[in-house]
N, CA, C and O atoms as a Tripos MOL2 file, in Angstrom:
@<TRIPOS>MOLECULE
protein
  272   271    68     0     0
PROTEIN
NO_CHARGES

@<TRIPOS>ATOM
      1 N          44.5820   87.1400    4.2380 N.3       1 UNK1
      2 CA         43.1890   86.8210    4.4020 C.3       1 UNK1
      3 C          42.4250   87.0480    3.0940 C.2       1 UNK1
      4 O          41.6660   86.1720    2.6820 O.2       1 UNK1
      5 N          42.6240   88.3520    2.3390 N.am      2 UNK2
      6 CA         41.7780   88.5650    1.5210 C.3       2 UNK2
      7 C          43.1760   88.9710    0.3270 C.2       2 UNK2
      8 O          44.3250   89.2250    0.6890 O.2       2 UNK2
      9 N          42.7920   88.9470   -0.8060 N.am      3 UNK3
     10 CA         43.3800   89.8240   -1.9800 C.3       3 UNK3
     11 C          44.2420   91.1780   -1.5600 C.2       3 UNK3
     12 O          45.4150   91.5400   -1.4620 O.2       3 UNK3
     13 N          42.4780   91.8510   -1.3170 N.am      4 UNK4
     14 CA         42.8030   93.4090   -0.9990 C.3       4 UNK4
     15 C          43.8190   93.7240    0.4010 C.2       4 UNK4
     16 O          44.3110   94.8370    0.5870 O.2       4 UNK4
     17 N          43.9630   92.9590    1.0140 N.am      5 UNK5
     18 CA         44.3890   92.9430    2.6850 C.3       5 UNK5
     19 C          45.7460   93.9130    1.7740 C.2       5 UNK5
     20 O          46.0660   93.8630    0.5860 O.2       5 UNK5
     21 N          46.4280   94.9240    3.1600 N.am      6 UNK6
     22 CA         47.5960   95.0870    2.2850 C.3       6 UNK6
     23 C          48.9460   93.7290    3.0720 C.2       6 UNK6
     24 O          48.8460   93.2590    4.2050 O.2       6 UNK6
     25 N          49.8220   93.4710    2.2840 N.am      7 UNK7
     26 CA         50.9050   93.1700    2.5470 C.3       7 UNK7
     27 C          51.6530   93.6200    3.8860 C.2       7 UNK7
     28 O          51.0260   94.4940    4.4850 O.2       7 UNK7
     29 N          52.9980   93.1790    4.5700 N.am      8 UNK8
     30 CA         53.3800   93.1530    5.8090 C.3       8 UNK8
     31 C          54.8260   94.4950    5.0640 C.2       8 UNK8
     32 O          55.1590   95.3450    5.8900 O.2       8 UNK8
     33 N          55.2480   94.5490    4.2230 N.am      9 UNK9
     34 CA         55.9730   95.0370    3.9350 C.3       9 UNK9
     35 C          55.0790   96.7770    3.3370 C.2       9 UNK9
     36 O          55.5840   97.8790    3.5540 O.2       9 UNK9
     37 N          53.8290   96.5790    2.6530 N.am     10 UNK10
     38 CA         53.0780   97.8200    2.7720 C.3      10 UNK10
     39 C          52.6120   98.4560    4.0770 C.2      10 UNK10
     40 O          52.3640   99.6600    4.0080 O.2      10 UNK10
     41 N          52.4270   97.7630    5.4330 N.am     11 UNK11
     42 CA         52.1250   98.3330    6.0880 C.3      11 UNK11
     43 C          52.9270   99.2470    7.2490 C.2      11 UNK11
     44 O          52.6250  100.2100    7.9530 O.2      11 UNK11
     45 N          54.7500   97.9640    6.9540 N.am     12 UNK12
     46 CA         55.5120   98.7540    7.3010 C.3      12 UNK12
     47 C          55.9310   99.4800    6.6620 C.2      12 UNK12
     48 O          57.1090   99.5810    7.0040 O.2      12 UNK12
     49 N          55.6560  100.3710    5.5730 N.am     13 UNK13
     50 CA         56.2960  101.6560    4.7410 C.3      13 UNK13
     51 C          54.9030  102.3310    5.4400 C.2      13 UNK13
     52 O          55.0180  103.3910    6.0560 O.2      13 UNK13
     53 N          53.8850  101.8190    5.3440 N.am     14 UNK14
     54 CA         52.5880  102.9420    6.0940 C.3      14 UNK14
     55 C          53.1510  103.3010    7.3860 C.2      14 UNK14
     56 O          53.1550  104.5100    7.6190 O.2      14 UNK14
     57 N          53.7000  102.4150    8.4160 N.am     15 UNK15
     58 CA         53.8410  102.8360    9.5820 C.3      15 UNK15
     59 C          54.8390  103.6960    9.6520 C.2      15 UNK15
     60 O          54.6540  104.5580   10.5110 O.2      15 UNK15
     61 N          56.5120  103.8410    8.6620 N.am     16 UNK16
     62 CA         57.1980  104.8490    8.7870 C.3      16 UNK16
     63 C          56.4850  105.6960    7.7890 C.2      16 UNK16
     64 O          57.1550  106.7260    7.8620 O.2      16 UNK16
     65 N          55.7370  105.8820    7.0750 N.am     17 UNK17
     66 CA         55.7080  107.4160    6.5530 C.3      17 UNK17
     67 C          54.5970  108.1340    7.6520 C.2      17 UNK17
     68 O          54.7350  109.2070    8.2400 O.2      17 UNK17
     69 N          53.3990  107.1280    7.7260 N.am     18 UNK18
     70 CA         52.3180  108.3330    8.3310 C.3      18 UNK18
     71 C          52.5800  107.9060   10.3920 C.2      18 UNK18
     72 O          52.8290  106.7870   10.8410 O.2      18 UNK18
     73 N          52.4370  108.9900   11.0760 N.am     19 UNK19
     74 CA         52.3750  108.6650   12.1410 C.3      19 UNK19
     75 C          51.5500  108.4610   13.0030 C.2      19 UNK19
     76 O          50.9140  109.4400   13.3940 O.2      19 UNK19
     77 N          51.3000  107.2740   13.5370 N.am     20 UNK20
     78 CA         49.9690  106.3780   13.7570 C.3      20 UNK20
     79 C          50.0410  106.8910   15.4990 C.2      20 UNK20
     80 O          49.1100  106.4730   16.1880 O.2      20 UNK20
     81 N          50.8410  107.5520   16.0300 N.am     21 UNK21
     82 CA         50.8700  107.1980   17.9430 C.3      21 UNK21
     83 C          49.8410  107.7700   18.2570 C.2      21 UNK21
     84 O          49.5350  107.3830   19.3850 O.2      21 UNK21
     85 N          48.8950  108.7210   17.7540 N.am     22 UNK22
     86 CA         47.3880  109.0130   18.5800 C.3      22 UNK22
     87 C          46.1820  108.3470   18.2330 C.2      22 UNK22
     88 O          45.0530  108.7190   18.5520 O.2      22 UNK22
     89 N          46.5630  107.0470   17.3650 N.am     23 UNK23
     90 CA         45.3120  106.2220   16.7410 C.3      23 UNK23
     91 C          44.8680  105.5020   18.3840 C.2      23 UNK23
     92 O          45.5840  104.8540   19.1470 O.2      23 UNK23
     93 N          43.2060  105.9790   18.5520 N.am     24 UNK24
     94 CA         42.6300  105.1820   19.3820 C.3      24 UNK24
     95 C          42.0550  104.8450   19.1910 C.2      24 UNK24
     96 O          41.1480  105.6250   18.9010 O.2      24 UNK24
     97 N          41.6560  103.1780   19.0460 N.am     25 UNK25
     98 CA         40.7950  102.5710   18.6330 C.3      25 UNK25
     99 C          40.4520  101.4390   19.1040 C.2      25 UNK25
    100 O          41.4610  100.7340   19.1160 O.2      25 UNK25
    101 N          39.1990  100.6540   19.6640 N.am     26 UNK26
    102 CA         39.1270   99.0030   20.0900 C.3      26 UNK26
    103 C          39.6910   98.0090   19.0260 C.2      26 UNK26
    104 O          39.9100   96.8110   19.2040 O.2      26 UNK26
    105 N          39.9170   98.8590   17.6890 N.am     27 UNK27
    106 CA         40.5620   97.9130   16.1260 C.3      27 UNK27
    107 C          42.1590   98.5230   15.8500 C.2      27 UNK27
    108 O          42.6840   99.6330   15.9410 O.2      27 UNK27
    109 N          42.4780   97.5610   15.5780 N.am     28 UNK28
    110 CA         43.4650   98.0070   14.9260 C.3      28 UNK28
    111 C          43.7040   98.5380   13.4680 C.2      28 UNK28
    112 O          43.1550   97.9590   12.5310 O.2      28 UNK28
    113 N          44.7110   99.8960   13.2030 N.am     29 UNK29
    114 CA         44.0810  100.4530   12.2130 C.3      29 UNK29
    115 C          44.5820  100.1100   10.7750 C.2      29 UNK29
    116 O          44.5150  100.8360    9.7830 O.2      29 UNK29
    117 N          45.1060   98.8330   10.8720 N.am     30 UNK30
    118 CA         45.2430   98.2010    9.4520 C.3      30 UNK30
    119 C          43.9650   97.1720    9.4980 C.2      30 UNK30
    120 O          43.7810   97.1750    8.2810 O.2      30 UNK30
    121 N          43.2540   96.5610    9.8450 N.am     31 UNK31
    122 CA         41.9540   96.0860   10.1960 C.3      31 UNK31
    123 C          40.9900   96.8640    9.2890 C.2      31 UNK31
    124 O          40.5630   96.5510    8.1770 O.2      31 UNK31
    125 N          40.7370   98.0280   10.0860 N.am     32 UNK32
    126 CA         40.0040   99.1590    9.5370 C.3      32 UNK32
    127 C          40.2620   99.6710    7.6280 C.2      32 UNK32
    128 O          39.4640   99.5020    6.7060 O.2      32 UNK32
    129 N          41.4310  100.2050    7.5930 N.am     33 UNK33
    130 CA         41.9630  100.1250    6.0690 C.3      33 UNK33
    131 C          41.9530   99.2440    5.6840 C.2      33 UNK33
    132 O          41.8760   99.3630    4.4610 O.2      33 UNK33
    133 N          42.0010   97.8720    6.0890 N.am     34 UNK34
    134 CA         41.8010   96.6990    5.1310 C.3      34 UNK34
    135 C          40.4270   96.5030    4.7310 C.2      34 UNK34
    136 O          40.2030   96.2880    3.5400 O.2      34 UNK34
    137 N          39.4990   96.5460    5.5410 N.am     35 UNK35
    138 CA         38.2860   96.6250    5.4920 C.3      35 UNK35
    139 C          37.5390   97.7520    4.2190 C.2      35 UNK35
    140 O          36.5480   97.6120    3.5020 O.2      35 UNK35
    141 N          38.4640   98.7850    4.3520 N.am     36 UNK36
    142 CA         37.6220   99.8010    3.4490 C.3      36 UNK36
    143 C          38.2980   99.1720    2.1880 C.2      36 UNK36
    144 O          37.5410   99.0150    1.2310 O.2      36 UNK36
    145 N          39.7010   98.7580    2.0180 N.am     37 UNK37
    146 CA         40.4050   98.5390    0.9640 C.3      37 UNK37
    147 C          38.8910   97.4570    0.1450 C.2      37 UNK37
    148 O          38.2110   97.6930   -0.8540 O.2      37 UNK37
    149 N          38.8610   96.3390    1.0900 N.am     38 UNK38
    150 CA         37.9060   95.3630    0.6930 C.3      38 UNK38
    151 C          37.0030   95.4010   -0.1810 C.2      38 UNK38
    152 O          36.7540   94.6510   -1.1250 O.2      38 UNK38
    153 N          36.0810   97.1910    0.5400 N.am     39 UNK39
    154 CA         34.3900   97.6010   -0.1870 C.3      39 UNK39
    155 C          35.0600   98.1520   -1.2090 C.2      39 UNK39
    156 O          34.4240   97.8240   -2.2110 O.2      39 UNK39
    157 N          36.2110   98.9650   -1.6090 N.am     40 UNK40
    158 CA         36.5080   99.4060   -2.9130 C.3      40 UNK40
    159 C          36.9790   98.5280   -3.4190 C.2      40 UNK40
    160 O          37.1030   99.0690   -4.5180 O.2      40 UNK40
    161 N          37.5080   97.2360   -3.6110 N.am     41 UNK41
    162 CA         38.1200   96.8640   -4.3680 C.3      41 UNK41
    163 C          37.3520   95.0120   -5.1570 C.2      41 UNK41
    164 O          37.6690   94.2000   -6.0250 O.2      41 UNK41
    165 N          36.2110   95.2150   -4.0940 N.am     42 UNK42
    166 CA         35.0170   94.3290   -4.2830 C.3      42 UNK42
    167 C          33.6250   95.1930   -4.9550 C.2      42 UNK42
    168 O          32.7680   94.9040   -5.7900 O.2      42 UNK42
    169 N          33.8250   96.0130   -4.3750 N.am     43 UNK43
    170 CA         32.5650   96.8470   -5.0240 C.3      43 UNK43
    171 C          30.7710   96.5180   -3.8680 C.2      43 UNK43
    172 O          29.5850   96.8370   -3.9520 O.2      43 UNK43
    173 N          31.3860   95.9680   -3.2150 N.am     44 UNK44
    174 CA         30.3980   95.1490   -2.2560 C.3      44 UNK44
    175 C          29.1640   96.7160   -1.4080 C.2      44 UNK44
    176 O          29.0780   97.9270   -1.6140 O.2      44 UNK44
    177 N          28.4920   95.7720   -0.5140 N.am     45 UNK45
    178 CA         28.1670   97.2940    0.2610 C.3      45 UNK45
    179 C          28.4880   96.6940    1.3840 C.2      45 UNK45
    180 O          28.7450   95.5480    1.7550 O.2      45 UNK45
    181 N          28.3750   98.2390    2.0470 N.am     46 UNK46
    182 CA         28.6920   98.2070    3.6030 C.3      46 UNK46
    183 C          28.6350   96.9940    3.9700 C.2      46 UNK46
    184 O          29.4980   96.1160    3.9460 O.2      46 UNK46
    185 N          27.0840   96.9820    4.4710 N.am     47 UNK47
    186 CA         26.5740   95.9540    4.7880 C.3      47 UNK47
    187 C          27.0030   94.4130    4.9980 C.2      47 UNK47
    188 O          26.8470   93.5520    5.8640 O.2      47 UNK47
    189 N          27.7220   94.5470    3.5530 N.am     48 UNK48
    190 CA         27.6450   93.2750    3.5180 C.3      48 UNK48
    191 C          29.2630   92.8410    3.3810 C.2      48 UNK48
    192 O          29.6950   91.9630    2.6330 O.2      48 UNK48
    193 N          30.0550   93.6890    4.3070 N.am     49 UNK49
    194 CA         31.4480   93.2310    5.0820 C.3      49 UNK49
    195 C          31.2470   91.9170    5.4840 C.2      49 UNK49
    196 O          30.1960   91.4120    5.8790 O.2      49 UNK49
    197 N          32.4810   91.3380    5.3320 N.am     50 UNK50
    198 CA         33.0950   90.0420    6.0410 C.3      50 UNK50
    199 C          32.5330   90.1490    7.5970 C.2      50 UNK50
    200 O          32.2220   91.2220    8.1130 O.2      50 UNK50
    201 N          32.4720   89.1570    8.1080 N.am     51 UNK51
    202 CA         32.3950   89.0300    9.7190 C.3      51 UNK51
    203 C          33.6160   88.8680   10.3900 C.2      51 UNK51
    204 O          33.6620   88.7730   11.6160 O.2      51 UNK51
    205 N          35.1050   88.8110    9.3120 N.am     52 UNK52
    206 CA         36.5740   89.0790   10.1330 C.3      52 UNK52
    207 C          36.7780   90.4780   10.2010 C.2      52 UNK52
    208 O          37.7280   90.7010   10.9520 O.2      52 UNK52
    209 N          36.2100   91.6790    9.6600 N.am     53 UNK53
    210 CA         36.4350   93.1300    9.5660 C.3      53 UNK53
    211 C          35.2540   93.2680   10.7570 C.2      53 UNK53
    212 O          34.2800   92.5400   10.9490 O.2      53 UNK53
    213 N          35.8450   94.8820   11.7390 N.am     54 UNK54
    214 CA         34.4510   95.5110   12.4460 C.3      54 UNK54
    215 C          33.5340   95.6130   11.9270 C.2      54 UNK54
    216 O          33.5220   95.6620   10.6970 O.2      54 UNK54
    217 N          32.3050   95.6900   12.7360 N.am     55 UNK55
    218 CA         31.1280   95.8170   12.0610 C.3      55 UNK55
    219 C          31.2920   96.9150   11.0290 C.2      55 UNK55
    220 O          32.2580   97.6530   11.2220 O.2      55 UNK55
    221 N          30.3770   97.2210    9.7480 N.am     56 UNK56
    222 CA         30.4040   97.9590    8.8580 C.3      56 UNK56
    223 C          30.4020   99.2470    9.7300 C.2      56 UNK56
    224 O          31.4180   99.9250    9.8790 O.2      56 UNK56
    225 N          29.3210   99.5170   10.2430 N.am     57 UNK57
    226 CA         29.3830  100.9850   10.9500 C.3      57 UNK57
    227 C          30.3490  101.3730   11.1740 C.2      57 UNK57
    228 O          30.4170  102.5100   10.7090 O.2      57 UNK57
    229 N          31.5120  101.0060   11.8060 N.am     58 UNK58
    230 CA         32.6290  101.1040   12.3560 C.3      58 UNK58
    231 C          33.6100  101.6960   11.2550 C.2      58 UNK58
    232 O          34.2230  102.7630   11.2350 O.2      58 UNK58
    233 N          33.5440  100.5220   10.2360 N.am     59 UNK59
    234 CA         34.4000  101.0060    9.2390 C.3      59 UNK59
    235 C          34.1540  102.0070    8.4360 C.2      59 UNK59
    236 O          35.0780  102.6840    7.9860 O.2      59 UNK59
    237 N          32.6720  102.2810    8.0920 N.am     60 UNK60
    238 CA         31.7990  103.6590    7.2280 C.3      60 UNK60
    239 C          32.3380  104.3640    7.9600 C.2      60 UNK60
    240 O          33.3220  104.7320    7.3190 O.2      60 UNK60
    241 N          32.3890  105.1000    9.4720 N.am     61 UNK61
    242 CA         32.7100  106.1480   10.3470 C.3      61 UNK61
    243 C          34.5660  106.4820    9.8570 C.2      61 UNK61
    244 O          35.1850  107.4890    9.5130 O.2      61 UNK61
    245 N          34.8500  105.3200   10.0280 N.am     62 UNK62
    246 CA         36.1040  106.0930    9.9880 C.3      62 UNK62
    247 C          36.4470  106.5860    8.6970 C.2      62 UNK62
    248 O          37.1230  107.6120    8.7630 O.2      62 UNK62
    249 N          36.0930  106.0150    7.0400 N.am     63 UNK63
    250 CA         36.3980  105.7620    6.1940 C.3      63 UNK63
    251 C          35.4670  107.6970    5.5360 C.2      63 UNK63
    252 O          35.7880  108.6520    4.8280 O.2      63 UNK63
    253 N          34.5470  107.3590    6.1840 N.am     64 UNK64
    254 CA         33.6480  109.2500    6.1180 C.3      64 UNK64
    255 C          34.4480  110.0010    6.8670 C.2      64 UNK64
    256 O          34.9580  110.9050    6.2060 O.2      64 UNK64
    257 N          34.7030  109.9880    7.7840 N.am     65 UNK65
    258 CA         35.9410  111.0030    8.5830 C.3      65 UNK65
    259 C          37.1440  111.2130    7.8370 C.2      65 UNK65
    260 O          37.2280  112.2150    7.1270 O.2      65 UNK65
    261 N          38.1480  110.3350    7.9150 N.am     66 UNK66
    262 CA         38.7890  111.0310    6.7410 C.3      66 UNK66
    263 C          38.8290  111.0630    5.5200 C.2      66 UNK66
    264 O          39.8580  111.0900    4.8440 O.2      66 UNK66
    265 N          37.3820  111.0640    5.0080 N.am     67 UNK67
    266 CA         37.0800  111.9510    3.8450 C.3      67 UNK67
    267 C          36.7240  113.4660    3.7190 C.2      67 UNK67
    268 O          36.3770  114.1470    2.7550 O.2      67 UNK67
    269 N          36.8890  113.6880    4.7520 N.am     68 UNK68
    270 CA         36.5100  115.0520    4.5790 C.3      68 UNK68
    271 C          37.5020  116.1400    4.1340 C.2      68 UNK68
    272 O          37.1220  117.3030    3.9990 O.2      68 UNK68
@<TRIPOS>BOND
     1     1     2 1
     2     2     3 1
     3     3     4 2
     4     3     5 am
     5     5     6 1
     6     6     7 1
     7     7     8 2
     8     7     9 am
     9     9    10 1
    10    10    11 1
    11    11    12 2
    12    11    13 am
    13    13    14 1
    14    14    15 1
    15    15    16 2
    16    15    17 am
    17    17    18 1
    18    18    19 1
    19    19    20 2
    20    19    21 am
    21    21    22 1
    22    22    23 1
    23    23    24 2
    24    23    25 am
    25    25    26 1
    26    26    27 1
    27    27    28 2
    28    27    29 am
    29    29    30 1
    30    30    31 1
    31    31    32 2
    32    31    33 am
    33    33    34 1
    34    34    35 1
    35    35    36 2
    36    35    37 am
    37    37    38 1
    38    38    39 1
    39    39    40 2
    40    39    41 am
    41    41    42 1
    42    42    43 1
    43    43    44 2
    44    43    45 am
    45    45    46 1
    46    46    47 1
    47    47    48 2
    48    47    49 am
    49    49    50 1
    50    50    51 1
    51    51    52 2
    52    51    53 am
    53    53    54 1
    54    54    55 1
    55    55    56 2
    56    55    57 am
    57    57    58 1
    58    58    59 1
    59    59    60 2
    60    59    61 am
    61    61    62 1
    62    62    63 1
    63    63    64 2
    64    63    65 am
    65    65    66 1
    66    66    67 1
    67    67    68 2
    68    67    69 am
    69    69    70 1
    70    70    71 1
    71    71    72 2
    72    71    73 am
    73    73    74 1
    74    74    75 1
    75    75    76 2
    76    75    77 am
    77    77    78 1
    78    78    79 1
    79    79    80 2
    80    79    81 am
    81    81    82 1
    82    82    83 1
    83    83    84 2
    84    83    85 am
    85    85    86 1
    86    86    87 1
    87    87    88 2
    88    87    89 am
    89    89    90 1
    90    90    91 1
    91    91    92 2
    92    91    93 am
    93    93    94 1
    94    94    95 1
    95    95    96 2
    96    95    97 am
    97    97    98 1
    98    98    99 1
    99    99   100 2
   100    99   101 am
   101   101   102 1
   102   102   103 1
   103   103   104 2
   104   103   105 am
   105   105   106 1
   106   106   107 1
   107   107   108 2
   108   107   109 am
   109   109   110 1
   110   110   111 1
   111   111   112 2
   112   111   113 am
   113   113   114 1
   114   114   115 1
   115   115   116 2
   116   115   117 am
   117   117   118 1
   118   118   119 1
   119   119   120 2
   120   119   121 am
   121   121   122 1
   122   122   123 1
   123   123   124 2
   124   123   125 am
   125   125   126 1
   126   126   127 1
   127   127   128 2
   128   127   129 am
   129   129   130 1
   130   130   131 1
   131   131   132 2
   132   131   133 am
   133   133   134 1
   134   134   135 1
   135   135   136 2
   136   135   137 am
   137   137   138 1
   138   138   139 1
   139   139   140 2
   140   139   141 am
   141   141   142 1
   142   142   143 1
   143   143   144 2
   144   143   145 am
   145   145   146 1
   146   146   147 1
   147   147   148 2
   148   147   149 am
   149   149   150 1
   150   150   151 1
   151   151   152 2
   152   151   153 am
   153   153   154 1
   154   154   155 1
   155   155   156 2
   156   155   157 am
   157   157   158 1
   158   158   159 1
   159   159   160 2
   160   159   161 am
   161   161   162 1
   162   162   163 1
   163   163   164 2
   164   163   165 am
   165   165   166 1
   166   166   167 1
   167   167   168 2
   168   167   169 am
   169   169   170 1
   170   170   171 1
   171   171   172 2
   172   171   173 am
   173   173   174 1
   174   174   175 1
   175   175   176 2
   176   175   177 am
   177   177   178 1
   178   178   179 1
   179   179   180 2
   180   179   181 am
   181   181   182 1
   182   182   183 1
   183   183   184 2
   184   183   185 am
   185   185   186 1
   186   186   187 1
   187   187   188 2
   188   187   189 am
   189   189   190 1
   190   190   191 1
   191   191   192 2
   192   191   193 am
   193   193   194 1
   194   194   195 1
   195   195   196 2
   196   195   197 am
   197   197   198 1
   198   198   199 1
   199   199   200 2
   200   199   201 am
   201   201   202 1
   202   202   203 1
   203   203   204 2
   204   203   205 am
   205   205   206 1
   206   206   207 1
   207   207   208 2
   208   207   209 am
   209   209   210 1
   210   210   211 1
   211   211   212 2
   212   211   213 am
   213   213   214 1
   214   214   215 1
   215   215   216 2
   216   215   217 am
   217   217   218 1
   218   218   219 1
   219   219   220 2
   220   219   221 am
   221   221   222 1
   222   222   223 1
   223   223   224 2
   224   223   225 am
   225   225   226 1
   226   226   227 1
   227   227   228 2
   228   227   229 am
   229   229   230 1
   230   230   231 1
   231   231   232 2
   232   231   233 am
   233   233   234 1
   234   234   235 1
   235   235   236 2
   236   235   237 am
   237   237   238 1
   238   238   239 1
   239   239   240 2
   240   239   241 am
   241   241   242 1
   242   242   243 1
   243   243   244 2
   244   243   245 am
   245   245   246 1
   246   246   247 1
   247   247   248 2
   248   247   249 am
   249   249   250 1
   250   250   251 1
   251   251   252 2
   252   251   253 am
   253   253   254 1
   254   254   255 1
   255   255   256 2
   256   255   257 am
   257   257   258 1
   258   258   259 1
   259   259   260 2
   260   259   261 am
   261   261   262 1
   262   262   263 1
   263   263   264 2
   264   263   265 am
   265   265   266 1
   266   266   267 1
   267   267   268 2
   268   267   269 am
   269   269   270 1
   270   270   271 1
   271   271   272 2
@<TRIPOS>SUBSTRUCTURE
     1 UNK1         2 RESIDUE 1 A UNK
     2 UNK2         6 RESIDUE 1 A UNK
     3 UNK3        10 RESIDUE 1 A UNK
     4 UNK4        14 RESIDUE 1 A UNK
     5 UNK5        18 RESIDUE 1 A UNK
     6 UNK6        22 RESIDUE 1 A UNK
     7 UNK7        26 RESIDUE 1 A UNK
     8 UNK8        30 RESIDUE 1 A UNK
     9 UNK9        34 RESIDUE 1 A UNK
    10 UNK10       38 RESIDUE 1 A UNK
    11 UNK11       42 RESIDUE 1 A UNK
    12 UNK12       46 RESIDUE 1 A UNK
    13 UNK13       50 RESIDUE 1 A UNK
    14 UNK14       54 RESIDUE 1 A UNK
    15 UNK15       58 RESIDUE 1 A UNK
    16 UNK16       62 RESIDUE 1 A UNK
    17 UNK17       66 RESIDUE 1 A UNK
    18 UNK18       70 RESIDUE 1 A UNK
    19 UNK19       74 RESIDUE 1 A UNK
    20 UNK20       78 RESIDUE 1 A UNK
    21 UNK21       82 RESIDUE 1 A UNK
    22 UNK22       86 RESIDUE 1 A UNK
    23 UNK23       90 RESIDUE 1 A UNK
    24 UNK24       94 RESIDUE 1 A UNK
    25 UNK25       98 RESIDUE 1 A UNK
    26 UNK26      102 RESIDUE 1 A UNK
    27 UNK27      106 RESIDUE 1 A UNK
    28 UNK28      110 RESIDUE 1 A UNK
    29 UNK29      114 RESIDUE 1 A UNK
    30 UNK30      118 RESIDUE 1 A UNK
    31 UNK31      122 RESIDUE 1 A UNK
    32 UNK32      126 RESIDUE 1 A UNK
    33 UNK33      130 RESIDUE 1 A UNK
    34 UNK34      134 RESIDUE 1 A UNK
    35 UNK35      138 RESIDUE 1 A UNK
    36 UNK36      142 RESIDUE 1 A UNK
    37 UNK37      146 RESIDUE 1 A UNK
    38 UNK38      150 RESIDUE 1 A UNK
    39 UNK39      154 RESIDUE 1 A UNK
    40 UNK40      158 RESIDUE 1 A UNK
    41 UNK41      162 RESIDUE 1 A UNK
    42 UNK42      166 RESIDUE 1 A UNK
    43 UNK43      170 RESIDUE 1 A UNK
    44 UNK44      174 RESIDUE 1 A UNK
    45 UNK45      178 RESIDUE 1 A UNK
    46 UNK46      182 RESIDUE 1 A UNK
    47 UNK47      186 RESIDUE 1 A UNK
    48 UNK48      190 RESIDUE 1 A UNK
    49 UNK49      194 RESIDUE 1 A UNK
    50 UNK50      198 RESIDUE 1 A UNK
    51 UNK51      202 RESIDUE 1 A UNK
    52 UNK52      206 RESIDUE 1 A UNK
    53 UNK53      210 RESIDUE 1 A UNK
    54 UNK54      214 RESIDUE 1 A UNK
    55 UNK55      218 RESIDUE 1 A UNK
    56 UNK56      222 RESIDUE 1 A UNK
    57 UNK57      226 RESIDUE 1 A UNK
    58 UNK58      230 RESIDUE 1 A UNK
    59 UNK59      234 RESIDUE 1 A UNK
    60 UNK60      238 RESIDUE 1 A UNK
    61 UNK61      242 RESIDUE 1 A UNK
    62 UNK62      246 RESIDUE 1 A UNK
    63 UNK63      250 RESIDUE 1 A UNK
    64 UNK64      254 RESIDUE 1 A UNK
    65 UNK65      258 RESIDUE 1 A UNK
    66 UNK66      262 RESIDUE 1 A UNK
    67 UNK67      266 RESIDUE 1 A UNK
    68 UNK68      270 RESIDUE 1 A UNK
């Protein structure tokens, strides 16, 4: 879809290293990381996400959570 999107072969090395089985979410959570990948790698704001990514809110929340 996009540049930043990751690859099918990056996401299966994401899915065996980190373990995803308590992700709950209405998105799926390469959706979400693609989305944040997007604002860093565009430089864009929130705001002004694609309309194929969750709403921005969505993606700010998760992307501030695990920043902490």
């Amino acid at each position: 879809m996009y540049t930043s999107d990751l690859t099918e072969a990056q996401k299966a090395f994401i899915k065996r290293t980190i373990p995803m089985d308590n992700w709950t979410s209405k998105y799926d959570f390469f959706l979400i990381f693609d989305a944040v990948l997007y604002v860093n790698k565009t430089g864009c704001q929130w705001r002004n996400l694609p309309h194929d990514y969750p709403v921005w809110q969505t993606v700010y929340y998760y992307y501030s959570v695990s920043s902490i």
